[in-house]
C-alpha positions in Angstrom: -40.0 21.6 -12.8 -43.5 22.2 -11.3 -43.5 22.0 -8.0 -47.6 21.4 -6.4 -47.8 22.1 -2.8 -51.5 23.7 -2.2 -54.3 21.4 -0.6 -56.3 22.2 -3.7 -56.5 19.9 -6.5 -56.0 19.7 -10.3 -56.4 17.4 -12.8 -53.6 16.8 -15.1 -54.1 14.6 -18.2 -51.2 13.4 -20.4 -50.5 12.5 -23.8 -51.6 9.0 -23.0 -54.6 10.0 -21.6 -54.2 8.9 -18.2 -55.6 11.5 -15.6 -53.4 12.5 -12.4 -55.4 14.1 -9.1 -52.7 16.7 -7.8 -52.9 19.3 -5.0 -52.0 22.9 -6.0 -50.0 25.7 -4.4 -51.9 29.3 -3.3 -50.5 30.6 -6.7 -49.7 34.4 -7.0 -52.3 36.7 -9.0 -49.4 38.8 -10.7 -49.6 36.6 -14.1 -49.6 39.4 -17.3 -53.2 41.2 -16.3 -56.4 39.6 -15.1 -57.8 36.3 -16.3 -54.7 35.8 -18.3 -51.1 33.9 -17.6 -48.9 32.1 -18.9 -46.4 29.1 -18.9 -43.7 27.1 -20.0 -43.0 23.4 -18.6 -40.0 21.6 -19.2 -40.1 23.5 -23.4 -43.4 21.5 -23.9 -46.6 24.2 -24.2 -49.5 23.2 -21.9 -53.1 24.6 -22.1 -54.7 24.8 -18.6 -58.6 25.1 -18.5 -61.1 26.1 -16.0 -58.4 27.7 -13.5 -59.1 29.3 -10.4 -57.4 33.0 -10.4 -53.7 33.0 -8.5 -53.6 28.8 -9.6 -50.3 29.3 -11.1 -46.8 30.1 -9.7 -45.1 32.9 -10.8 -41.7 30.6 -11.2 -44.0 29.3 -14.4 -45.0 33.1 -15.9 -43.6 33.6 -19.3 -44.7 34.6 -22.8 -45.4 31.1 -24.0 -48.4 30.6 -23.8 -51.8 33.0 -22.6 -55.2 31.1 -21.3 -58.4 33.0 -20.3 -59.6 32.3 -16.8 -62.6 29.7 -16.0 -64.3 28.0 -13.0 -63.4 24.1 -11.6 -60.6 22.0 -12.4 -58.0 22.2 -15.0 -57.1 19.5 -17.4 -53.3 19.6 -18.7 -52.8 17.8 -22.1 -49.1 17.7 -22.6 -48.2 17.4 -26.4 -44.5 15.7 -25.7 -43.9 13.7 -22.4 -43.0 15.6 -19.4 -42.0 14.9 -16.2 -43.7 17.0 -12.8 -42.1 16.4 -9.9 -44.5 16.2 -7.3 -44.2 17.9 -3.2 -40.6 18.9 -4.3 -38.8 15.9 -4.7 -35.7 16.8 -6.9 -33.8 14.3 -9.0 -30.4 12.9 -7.9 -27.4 13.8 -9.4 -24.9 10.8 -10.0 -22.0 11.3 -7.6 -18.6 10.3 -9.2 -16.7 7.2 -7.1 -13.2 8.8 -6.1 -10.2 8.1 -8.1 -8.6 5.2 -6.2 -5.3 5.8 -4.4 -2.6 4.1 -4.6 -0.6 2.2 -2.5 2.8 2.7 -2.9 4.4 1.3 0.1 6.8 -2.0 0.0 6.0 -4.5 2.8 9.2 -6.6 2.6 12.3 -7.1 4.4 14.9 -4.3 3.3 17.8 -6.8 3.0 15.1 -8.8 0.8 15.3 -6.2 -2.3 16.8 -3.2 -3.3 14.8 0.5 -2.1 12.0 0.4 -4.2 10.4 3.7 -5.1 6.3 3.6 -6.2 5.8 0.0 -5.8 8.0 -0.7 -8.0 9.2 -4.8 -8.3 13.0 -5.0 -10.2 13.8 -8.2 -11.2 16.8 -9.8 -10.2 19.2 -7.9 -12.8 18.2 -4.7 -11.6 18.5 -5.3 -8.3 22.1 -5.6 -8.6 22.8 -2.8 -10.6 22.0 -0.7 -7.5 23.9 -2.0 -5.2 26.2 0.7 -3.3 30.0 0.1 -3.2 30.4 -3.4 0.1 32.4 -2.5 2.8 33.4 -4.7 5.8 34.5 -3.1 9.4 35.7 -4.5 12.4 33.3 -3.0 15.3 34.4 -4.4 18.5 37.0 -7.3 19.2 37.7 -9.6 22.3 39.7 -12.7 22.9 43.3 -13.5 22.4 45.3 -11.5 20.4 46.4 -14.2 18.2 42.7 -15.3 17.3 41.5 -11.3 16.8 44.2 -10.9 14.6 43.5 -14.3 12.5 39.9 -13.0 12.3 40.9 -9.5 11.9 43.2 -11.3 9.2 40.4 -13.1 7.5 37.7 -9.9 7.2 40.4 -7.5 5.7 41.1 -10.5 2.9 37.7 -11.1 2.3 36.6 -7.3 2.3 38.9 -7.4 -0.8 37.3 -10.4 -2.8 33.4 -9.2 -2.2 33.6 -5.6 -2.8 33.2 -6.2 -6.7 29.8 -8.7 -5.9 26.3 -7.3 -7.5 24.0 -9.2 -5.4 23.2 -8.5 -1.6 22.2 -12.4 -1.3 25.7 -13.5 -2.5 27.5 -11.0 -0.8 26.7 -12.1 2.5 27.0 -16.2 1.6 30.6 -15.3 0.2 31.5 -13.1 3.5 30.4 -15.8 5.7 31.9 -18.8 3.5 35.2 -16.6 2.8 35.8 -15.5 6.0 35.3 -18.7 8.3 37.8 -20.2 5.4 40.1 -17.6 5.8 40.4 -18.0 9.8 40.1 -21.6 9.8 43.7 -21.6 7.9 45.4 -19.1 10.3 44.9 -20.4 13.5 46.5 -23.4 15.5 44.2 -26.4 15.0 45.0 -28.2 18.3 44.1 -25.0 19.9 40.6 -24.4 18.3 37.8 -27.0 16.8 36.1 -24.4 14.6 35.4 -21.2 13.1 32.1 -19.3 13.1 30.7 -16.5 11.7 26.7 -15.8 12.7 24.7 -13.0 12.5 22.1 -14.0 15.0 21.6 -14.7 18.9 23.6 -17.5 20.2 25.1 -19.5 23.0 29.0 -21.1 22.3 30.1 -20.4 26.3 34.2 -21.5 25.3 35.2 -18.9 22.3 38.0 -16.8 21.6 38.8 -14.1 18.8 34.7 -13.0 19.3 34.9 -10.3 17.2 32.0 -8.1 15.5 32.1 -7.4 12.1 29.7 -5.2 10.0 29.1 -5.7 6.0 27.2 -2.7 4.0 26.0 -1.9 0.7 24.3 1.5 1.4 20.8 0.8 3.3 21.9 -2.8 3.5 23.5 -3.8 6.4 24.0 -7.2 8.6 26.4 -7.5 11.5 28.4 -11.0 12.0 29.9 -12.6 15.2 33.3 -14.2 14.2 34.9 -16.4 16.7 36.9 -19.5 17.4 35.3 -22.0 19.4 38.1 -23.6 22.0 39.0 -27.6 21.3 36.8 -29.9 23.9 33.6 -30.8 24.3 31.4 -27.9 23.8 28.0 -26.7 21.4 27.6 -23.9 19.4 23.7 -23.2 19.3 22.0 -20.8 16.7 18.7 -18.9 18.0 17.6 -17.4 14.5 17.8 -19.0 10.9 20.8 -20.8 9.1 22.0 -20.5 5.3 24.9 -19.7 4.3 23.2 -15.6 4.3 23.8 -16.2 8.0 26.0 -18.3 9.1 28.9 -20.5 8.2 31.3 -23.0 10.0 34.7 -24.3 9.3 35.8 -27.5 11.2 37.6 -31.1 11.1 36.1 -33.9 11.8 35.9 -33.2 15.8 32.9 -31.1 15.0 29.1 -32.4 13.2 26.8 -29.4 12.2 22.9 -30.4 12.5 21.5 -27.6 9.8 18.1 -28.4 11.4 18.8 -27.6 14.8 21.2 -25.0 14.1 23.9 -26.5 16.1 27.3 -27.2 16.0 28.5 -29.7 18.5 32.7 -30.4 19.2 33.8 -33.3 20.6 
């Protein structure tokens, strides 16, 4: 590359004879003896005439090419095209883009899917192969001690039949379903209108038997309330989401269950 940074001018003509007006550096005299130098541009051999002494750089001294000194301007007649880069500008180097990263985490509810590891998505089959051995246990109990121990009853019976279930979803339907069956069978019907189980926030202000209960497959986890609610007028009212995956009810005909409104109202 031949870098031109003098206020002193020379003529460069091409190949396709088109002449270029160019400032020149203060050159240094050291060029292979007086009235002599040489150069090599780019591989291509270019004869300079009529050169001022110390025209040339010594960055473009080699033993290419030897030209006797003379008076004016010089005249550069390039045999294969070149390229001068004029008051230094360099050429850019592409930049590579970065290798893009990633993403590997899983933005969706954990009871949702299994734990996924690199983004993965399992379909439905493998989903259930990894589901850890369910267990149910009774965390805390209040009420009556004949309705904690029909509920107490019910969740040891139904531990039993959903341990063997491959599917989160249809473990907690069959818990809820199982269990609200199973009480609604061991308890005195003139004495209670219903049986709930509900994993959410709630008002029911005339239960008995209230008693926590917490299902897990590993990770997974969901906490019920199962109770009795009292015969008499009174409303059980859900606060979160229905489905079976949340809540069940077993009743006569004293009770009607809006699934809308999450409510149960007892007459």
């Amino acid at each position: 590359m031949l870098v031109l940074e003098s206020a002193n001018r020379i003529n460069v003509e091409t190949s396709t004879s088109h002449a270029v007006r160019l400032p020149t550096p203060e050159f240094s005299s050291r060029l292979g003896g007086p009235g002599y130098f040489a150069t090599h541009l780019m591989g291509t051999r270019s004869r300079f005439d009529k050169l001022e002494p110390g025209d040339l750089p010594t960055e473009l001294t080699s033993a290419s090419a030897r030209v006797p000194w003379s008076d004016g301007y010089a005249k550069m007649r390039f045999s294969t095209v070149a390229v001068l880069a004029i008051f230094g500008a360099v050429q850019a180097t592409p930049i590579a883009a970065p290798e893009p990263v990633l993403e590997t985490a899983v933005d969706a509810p954990i009871e949702a899917r299994a734990i996924l590891s690199g983004g993965e998505d399992f379909a439905p089959a493998q989903l259930e192969k990894r589901l850890d051995p369910i267990t149910t246990s009774i965390v805390v109990a209040a009420g009556s001690a004949l309705a904690t121990k029909a509920v107490d009853a019910a969740v040891k019976a139904v531990g039993n039949a959903i341990k063997g279930l491959q599917n989160w979803d249809k473990v907690r339907e069959e818990f809820t379903k199982k269990t609200v069956s199973e009480m609604w069978a061991k308890i005195d019907k003139k004495a209670y209108s219903a049986a709930v189980c509900y994993n959410m926030d709630y008002d029911a202000p005339n239960i008995d038997g209230k008693t926590s209960v917490a299902v897990k497959s590993g990770l997974l986890k969901t906490t019920y309330d199962c109770f009795f609610m009292k015969a008499g007028a009174q409303t059980f009212k859900g606060k979160g989401d229905g489905g079976f995956q949340n809540m069940a009810a077993q009743h006569d005909s004293r009770c009607t269950y809006d699934s809308k409104a999450i409510t149960l109202t007892c007459k």
